[in-house]
C-alpha positions in Angstrom: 121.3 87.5 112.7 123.5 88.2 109.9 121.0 86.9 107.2 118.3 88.8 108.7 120.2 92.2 107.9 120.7 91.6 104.5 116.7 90.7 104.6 115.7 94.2 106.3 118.1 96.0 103.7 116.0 94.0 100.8 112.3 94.4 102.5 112.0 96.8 105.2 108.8 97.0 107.3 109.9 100.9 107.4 112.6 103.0 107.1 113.1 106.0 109.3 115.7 109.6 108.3 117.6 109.4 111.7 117.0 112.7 113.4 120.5 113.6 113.9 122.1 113.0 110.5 120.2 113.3 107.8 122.5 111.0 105.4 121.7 108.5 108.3 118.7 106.3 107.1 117.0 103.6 109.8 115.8 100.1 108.4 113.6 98.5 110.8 111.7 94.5 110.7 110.1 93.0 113.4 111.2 90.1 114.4 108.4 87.7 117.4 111.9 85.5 118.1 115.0 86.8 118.8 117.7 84.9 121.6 116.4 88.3 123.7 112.6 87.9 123.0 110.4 90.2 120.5 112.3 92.7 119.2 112.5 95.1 116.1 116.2 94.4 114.1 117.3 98.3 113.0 120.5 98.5 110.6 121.4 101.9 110.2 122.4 102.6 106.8 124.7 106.1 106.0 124.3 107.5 102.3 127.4 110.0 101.9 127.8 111.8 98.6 128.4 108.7 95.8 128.3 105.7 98.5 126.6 104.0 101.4 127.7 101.8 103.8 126.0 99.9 106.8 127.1 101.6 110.3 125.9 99.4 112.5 122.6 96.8 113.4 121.0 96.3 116.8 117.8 95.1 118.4 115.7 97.2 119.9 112.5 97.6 121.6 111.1 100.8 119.8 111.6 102.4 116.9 113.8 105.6 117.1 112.1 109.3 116.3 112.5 110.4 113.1 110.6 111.0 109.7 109.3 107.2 107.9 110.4 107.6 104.4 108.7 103.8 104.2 106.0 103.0 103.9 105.3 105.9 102.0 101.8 107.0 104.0 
């Protein structure tokens, strides 16, 4: 799902401050097809001082706690 990352980075249905670090920000899209059924696709995203840098993606069936920074509500 490489293509999809770069996708959820561009257009994110929302975008969560993880809980834990709060450089850490979550970028989540649902995605109804996945090779393991409906998931969401969450790349986590860390923003130290002058830089950012993808840590990792995954799949996931919920979306982790934390504050939604995106949509703005």
């Amino acid at each position: 799902m490489e293509s999809e990352i770069e996708h959820v980075l561009q257009s994110p249905a929302e975008i969560r401050v993880s809980r834990s670090d709060k450089t850490v920000e979550l970028f989540y899209e649902f995605y109804a097809q996945t090779r393991v059924g409906a998931k969401f696709l969450c790349v986590v995203v860390k923003y130290p001082p002058d830089d950012a840098f993808v840590v990792t993606a995954y799949l996931t069936d919920q979306l982790k706690a934390g504050e939604t920074i995106w949509p703005k509500k």
